[in-house]
N, C-alpha and C positions, 0 to 999 in steps of 0.2 A: 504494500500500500504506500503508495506516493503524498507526503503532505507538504504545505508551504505555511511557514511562520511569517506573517509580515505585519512589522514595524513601523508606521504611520508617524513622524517625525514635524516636527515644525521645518526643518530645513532639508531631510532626507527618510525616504522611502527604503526601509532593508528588508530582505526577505532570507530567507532559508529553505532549502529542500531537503527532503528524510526520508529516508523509506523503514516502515515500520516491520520489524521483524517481530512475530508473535507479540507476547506481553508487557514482556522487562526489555526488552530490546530494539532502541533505534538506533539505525548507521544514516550520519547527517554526508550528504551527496556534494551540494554546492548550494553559493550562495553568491548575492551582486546587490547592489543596490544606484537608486535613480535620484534625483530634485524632487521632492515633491510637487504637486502639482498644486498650485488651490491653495487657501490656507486648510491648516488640519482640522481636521474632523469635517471636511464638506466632499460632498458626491463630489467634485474635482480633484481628489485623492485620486480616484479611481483608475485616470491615465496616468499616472506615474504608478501605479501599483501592477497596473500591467505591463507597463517598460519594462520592471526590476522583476517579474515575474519571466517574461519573457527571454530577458537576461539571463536568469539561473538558471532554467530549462534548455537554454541555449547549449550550455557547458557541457548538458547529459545528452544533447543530438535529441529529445523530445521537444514533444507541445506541449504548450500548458494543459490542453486538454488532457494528459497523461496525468497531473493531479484527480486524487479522490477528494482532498479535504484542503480549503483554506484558509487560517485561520489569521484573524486579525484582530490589534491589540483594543479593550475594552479603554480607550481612551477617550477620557471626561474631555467635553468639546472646553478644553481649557486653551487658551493662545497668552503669549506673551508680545506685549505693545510697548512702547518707547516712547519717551518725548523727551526735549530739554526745556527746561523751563528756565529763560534768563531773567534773573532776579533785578540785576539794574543795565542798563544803556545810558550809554557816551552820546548826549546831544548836540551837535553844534552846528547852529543855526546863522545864514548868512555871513558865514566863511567870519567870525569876527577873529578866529584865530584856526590855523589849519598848519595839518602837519603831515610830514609825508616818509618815508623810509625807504630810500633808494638802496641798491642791494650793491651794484657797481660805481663807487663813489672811486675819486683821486685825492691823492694827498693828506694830507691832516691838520684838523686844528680847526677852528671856530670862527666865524667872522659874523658880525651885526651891521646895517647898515643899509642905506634906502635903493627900493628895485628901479632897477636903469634896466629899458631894453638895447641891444647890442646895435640895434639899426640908431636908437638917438642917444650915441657914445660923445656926439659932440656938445650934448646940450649939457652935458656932467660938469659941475662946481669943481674946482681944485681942492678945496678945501673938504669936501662931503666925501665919507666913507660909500662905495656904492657896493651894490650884490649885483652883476650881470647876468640875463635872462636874453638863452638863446634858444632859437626854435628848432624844428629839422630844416628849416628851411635853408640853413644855414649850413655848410660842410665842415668841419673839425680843422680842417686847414683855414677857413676864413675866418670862423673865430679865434683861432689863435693867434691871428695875423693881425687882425682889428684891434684885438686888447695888447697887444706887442705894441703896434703901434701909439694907444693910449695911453702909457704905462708913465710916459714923464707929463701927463697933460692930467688926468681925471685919477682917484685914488680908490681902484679895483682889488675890493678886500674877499671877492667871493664869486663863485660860478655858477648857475642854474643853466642847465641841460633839458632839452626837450626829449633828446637823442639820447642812446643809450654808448654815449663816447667820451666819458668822463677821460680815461688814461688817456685815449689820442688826442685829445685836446692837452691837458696838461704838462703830457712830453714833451708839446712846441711851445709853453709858455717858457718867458723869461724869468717873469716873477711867480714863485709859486706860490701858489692859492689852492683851499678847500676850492672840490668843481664836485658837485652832485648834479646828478642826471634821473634819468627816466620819469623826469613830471610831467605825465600825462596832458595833463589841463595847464599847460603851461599859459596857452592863451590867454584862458579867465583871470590870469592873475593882474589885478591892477597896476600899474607904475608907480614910483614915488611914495609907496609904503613902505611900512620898517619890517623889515626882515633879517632870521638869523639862520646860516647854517652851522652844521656840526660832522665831521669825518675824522671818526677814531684810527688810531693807529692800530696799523693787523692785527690780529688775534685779541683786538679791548673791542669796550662798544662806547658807547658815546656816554658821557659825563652831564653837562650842561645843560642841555636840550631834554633828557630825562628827568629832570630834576625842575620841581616847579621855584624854585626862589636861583636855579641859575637862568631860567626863561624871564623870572623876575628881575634879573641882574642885565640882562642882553636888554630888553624894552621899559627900563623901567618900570614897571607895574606898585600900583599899591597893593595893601594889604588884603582887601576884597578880590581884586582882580586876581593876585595869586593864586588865592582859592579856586578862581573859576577855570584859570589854566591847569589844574590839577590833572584832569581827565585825557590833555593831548601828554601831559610829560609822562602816566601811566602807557600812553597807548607807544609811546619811543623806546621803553627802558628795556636794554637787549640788546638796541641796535647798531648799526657801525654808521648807518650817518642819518641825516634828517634837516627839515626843511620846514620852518616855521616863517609865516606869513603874516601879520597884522593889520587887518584893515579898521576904520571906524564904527561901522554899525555890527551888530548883532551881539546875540551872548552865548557864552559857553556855560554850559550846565548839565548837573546828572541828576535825569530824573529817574525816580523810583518805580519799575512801573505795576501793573496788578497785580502782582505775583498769586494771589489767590489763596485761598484756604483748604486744606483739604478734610475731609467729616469721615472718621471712621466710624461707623456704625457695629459696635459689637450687645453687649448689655445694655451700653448707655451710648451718649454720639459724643465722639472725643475729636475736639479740634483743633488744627495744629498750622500755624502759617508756613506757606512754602521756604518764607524768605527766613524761617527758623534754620533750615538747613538739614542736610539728610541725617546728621545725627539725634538731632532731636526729633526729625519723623521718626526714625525709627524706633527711639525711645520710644515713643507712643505707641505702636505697633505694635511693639514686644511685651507692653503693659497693659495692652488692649484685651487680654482675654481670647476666644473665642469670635476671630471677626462675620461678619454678615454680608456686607457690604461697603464699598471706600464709595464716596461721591467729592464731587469740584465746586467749589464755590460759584455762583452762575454768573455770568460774563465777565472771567478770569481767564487767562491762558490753560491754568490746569484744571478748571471745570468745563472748559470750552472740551481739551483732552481728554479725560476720562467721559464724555459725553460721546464723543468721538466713537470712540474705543468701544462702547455696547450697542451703539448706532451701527457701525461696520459689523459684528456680531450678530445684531438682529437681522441684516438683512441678509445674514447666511442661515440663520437657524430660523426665519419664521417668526420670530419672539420679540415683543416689545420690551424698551430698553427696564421697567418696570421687572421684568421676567428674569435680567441677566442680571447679575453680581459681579462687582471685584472682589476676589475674595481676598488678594496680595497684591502687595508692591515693595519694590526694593527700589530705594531712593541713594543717590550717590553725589555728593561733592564734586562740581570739576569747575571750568571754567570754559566760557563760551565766547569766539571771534565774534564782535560786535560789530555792522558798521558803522563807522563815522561819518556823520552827515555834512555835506562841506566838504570833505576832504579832500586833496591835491590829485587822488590815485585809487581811490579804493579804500583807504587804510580802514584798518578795523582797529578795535579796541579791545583785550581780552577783558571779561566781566564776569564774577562769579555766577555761576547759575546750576541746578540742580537737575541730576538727571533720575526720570523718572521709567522704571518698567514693570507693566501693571498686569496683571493674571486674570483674566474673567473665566467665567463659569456659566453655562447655559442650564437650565431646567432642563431637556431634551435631552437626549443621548445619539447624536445624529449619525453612530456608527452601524446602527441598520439600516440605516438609511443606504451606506457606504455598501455594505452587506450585499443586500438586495441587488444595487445595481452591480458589481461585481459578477454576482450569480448570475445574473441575465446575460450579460454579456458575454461571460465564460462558459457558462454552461457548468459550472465545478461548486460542489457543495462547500458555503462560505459561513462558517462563525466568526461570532465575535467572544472573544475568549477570555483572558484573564487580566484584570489591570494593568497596565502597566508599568510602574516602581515593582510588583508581584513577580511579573514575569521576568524583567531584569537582575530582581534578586538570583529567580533561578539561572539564570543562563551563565548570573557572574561564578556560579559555582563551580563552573565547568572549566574555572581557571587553575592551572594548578599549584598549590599549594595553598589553596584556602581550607576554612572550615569554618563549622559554626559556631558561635553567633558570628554572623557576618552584615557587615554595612554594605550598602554601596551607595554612589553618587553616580548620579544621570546626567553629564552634564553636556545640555543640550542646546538649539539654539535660540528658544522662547523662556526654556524655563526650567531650573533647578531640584531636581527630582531625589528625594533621598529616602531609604527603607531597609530597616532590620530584623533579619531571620534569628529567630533564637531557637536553640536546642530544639522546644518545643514545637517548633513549623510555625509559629506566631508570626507574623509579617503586619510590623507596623510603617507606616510610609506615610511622606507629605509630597506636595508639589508647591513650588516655591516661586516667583516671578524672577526674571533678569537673569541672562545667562550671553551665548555667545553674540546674539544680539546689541545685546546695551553694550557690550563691549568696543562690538563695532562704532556705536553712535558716538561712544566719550572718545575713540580716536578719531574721529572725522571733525566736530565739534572744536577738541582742545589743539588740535593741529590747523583748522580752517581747510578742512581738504574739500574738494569742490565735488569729487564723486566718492560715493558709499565703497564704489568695487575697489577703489585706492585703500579705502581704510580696510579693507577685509584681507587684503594684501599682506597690507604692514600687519596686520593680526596673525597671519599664520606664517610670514618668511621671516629669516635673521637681515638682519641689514650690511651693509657694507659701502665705504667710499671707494671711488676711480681714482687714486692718487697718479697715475700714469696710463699709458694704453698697453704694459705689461704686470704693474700690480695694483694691488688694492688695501683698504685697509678694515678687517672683520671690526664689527662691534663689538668684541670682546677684548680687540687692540691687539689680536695674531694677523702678522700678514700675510697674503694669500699672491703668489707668485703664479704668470700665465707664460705658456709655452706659444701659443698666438696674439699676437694683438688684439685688445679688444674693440669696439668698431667706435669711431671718433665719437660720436654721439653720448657713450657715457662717459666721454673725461670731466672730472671735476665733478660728478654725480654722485648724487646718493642713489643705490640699489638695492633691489631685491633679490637675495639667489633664494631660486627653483631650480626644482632638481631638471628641470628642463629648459634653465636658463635665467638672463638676468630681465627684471622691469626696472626701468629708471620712474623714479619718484619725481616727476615735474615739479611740483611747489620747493622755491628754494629754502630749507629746511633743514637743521642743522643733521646730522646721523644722530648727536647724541639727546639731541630733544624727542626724537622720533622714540628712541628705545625705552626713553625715560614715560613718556605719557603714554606708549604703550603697556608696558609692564606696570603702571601704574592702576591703568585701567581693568586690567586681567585680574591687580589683587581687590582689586574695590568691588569689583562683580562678584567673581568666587571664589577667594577667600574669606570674603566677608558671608557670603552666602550658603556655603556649604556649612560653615561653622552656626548659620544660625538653624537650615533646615536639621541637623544632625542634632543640637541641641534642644531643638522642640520635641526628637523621637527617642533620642538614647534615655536608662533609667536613667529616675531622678533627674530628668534633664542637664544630666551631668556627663560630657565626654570624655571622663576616665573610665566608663564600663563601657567603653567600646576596645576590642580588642585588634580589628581589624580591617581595614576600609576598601575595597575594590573600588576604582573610579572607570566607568563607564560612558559611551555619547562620546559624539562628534568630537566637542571640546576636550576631550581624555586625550585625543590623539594629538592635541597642541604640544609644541616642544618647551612650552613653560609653565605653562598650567600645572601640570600634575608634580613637578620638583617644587611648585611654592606649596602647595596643599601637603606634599612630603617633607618640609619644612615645618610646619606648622601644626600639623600633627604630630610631630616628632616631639613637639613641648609635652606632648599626652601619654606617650610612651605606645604609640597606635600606629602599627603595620599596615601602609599605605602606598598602594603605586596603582597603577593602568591596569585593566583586566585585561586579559587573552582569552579572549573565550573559546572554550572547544579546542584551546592551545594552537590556536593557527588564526583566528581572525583578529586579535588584538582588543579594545578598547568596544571595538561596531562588532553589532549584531545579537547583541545580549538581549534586548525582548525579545525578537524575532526566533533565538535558539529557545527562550523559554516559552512561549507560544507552543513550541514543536515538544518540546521537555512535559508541559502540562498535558499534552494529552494521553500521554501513558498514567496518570494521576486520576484521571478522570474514567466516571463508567464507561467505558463506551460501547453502545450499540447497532449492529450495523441493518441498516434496512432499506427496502427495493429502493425508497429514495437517496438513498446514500446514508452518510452516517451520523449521527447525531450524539449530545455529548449530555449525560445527566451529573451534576455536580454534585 
């Protein structure tokens, strides 16, 4: 008898094949797995259930039809959702001060003093400090010919660049001057206002221009106005150069904006502002009892979200937003690229903000739904079979050198799944919000990346620089020598190795800020997360009676993941690493083998319609 275990994933579809030998006896065949299709738990499961079914039966030279029995995991229509939610933004309105952060700057040093464009170099005081502003219009030979010229007439303390030709301009000056480039909106900039740059010297970043009482030292400002500069000298500090502009109208200011409330509903309604921050939500969380449902403050960013979130829901399950529940959320500390209104370029402003990933829960159980069309389409007799944290327990067992009592960790890409077997078959288990998911969002987010598939990138590869077109330098600071050149395009890059080669990381981006906000983000999701689902199941709610931990799901197979959770359990004195399940597939496939594991457990009957399963 032929059967299939399959695994219905937030981010991946697994299956298994088995042929069941008598009673006590199954030999597992093959196994593959697809993308999901659809979110989970909706009939749009179905065609990625049959890619991955497809796939395995491939291996064996059959058809799916060659199944008797298939079984798929009794998974609660739970999904895990994401937002950030930024606490405050950088306002600055009618450019009354703008700042910019060029990446290819010349020279060094500071210079203050009023915008001269480079076409009325003649109309320049002798005596007035000037900042020179050139366009593209202009070639890197001409301007340096023009201000060469100038040099005993008008008193050229600084450079503004349209062009991205700071060094070729510089090389040809006589007098050397800070020259920054790449301001975009160079045009809007008005003449005759006081302006300062800043170009640290290699390997520093800029001093003056970060700092609001040396912006106050370059323009004079009073005591109020420093204040209000605060927000552009936050948004430079880091950088190697910058480009500060003052005109007369408008103001600089940080507004606070709705951040919202959020209402836990357990015994009683416990309320917590967002702009508390994620450790105080989650105090309240952890103090919350027995939750019911989470709701948003109403026209708030994060009631606007979690409204979202069971609206998307309903209109997969049928069910008004009344019907669904959040029943979790894991709330995280980071900081979110803001942009600056007015600014020279784009610039952003980093702003602390909260990230949020929320668990719902449907009334319905829409996996017969999944069931049914299945069957129809295949023709193959289809249950729906054992929980899933249940069925994972069993599969991780099949690791070798486990025993019971045994934990494991689901870590998956919606959401944080944890359950323990004891002596006595007892299987107590939770599902948890936030996992490979949110991880992705706080590196997109705290980096400013422009696309999600970047940040999922930087989440599963090591990094390294192009220090030549024959070596490199690892993020761990081993070098890495090449027998071919590598193709001009990634010199002076940040990369990614894959085993099938390198991606260059467009945004210019330091390596060691990459690895820092990554690995940052991985402890904040599931470190913090496993240790609270494992602490709501283990006795006493105490994880010193846990003896040993199997870590399971997509995220198991991260190459950092599973060493910081074996770190940190290591405080417990608790045996912890990656499952292998069946001792050949690794970390993947542990519902899917327990699926196929529980039906030997189960009575089973066999009848003209196929066969069916009595619990």
């Amino acid at each position: 008898m032929l059967i299939a275990g399959v695994d219905i994933g937030n981010s991946t579809t697994e299956v298994c094949i088995a042929q069941v030998k008598g009673e006590q006896r199954i030999e597992f065949l093959s196994s593959a797995s697809r993308m999901t299709t659809g979110t989970k738990g909706t009939v749009e499961n179905v065609a990625g259930i049959r890619a991955a079914l497809e796939d395995a039966m491939l291996i064996l030279h059959l058809p799916v039809s060659a199944l008797q029995v298939i079984r798929i995991n009794e998974a609660t229509p739970v999904i895990g959702a994401t937002a950030m939610e930024t606490i405050s933004e950088t306002i600055i309105t009618e450019s009354s001060m703008i700042g910019h952060d060029p990446s290819t700057p010349a020279g060094f040093g500071q210079a203050a003093g009023t915008l001269l464009s480079i076409e009325n170099l003649k109309e320049g005081k002798a005596a007035t400090p000037y900042i020179v502003t050139a366009t593209e219009e202009y070639t890197y030979e001409e301007i340096a010919g023009l201000l060469n010229q100038a040099e005993e007439k008008i008193d050229v303390v600084g450079l503004i660049l349209q062009a991205d030709e700071a060094v070729l301009v510089w090389n040809r000056l006589n007098k050397k001057i800070p020259v920054v480039d790449e301001v975009r909106y160079l045009k809007a900039i008005p003449e005759n206002k006081r302006a300062a740059i800043e170009v640290a010297m290699a390997g520093q970043s800029i001093r003056m221009l970060s700092n609001p009482y040396g912006i106050a030292t370059l323009f004079h400002l009073s005591g109020e106005e420093t204040k209000q500069v605060t927000p552009i000298a936050k948004s430079l500090i880091g950088k190697r150069s910058a480009v500060i502009v003052q005109t007369p109208h408008g103001k600089v200011k940080e507004t606070i904006l709705p951040a919202g409330e959020l209402y836990i509903r357990s015994d009683r309604i416990h309320t917590v502002p967002i702009d508390a921050g994620a450790e105080k939500i989650m105090e309240v969380m952890r103090s919350a009892g027995e939750i019911h449902d989470i709701s948003g403050q109403e026209d708030t960013n994060i009631g606007r979200m979690l409204s979202q979130i069971k609206s998307g829901m309903g209109t997969l399950t049928g069910e008004t937003n009344d019907m669904i529940e959040i029943k979790d959320i894991l709330a995280v500390d980071t900081f979110a690229s803001v942009p600056v209104s007015g600014a020279l370029a784009g610039e952003t402003c980093m702003e602390k903000a909260v990230g949020i990933a929320a668990m719902v829960k449907t009334r319905q159980l829409p996996m017969q739904r999944i069931a049914q069309e299945l069957q129809n389409q295949l023709g193959v007799s289809v249950q729906v079979a054992g929980v899933e944290a249940v069925m994972a327990t069993l599969g991780a067992l099949t690791t070798p050198g486990t025993m019971l009592p045994i934990a494991i960790l689901d870590l998956g890409g919606g959401s944080t799944d944890a359950a323990i077997l004891d002596e006595a078959g007892k299987v107590t288990y939770i599902h948890q919000a936030g996992a490979g998911e949110l991880v992705s969002m706080l590196i997109q987010t705290e980096l400013g990346l422009k696309s999600r598939t970047t940040a999922e990138l930087i989440k599963r590869h090591p990094l390294a620089k192009v220090e030549s077109l024959f070596h490199m330098r690892l993020e761990n600071g081993a070098m890495r020598f090449l027998n071919e050149p590598m193709e001009p395009k990634y010199f002076g890059s940040v990369i990614l190795l894959q085993p099938e080669g390198f991606i260059k990381i467009e945004e210019d981006l330091p390596m060691e800020k990459i690895a820092l906000v990554r690995r940052e983000a991985k402890r904040k999701v599931f470190v913090t997360n496993t240790i609270r689902a494992l602490s709501a199941i283990a006795k006493d709610n105490n994880l010193r009676n846990l003896s040993n931990i199997v870590l399971v799901g997509g995220s198991a197979e991260d190459y950092e993941i599973p060493e910081m959770l074996m770190e940190e359990f290591a405080n417990y004195k608790i045996v912890c690493g990656r499952g292998n399940i069946r001792a050949s597939e690794g970390p993947r496939n542990a519902v899917a083998t327990g699926l196929v594991l529980s039906f030997l457990e189960e009575g089973i009957h066999r009848t003209a319609g196929g066969i069916s399963a009595d619990r």
